[in-house]
C-alpha positions as CSV (number, residue, x, y, z in Angstrom):
1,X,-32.6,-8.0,4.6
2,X,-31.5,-6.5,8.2
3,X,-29.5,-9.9,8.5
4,X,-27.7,-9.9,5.2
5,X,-26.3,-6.4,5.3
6,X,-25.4,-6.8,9.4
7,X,-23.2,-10.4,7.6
8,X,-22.1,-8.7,4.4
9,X,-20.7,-5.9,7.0
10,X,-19.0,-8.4,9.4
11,X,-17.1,-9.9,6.0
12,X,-16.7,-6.7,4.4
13,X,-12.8,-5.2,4.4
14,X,-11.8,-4.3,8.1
15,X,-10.9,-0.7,6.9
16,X,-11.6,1.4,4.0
17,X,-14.9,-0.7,3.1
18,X,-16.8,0.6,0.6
19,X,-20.5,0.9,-0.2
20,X,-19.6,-1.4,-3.2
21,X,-17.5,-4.1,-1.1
22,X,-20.7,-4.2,1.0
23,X,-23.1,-4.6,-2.1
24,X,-20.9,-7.4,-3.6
25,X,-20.6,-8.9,-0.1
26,X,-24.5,-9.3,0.0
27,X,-24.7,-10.5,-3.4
28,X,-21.7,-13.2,-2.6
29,X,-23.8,-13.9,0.9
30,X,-27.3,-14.6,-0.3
31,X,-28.5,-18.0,-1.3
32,X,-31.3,-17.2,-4.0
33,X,-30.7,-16.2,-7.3
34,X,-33.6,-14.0,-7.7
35,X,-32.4,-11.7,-4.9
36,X,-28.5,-12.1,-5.9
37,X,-30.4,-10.8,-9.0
38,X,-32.8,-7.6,-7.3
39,X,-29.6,-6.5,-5.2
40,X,-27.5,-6.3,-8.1
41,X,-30.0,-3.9,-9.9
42,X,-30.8,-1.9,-6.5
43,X,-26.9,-1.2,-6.0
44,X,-26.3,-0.6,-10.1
45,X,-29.9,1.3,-10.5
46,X,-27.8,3.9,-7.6
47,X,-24.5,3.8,-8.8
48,X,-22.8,1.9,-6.1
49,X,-21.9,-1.4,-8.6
50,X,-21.0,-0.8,-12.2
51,X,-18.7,1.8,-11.9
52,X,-15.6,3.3,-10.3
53,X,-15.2,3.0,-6.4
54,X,-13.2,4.8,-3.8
55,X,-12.9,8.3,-3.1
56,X,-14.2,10.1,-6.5
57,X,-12.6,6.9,-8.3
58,X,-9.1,8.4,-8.1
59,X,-10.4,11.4,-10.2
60,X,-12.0,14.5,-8.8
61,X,-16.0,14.7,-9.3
62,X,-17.6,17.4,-8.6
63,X,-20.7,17.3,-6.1
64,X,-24.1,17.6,-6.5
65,X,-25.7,18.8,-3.4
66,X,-29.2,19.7,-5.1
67,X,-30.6,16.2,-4.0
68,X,-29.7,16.3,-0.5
69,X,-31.8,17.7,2.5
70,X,-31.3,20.4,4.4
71,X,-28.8,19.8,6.7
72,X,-26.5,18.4,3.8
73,X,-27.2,21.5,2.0
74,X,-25.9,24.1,4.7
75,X,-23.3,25.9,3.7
76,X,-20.7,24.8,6.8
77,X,-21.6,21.2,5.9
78,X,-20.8,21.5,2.1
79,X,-17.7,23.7,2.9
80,X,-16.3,20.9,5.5
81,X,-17.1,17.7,3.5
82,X,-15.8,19.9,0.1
83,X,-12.3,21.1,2.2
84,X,-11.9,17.0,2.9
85,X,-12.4,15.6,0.0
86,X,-9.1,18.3,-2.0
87,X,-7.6,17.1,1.7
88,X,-7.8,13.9,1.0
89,X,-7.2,14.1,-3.2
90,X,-4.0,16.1,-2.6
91,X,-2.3,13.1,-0.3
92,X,-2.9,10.5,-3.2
């Protein structure tokens, strides 16, 4: 599996790529139908294919930081990656 993401990277976009070029990348990549098939349902069963892409889809989501450890959780973390992401929103 190591091999076929390390390919589906190497033919993914050469900027921007996102976690859903990869997935469709490895799906486009591998030879069997069965695993074409399991990827497809590992990448919808997490969101990654089956719905928007890019940066909140072009709408603003909120965040759900419950889920993450930790480190994600700290408040300077959420603060910076929260501060980016209206950063990044207001230039679009």
């Amino acid at each position: 599996m190591t091999a076929l993401v390390v390919l589906a990277l190497l033919q993914g976009p050469e900027k921007n790529a996102t976690y859903q070029d990869i997935a469709q990348a490895m799906i486009q990549i591998e030879p069997v139908d069965e695993w074409k098939q399991f990827i497809e349902n590992q990448f919808t069963q997490r969101e990654v294919l089956g719905g928007p892409a890019g940066l909140a889809a072009e709408k603003a989501q909120s965040l759900d930081w419950d889920k993450c450890c930790g480190t994600l959780k700290h408040p300077d973390h959420v603060k910076d990656t929260e501060a980016a992401i209206k950063k990044a929103l207001k230039k679009k």
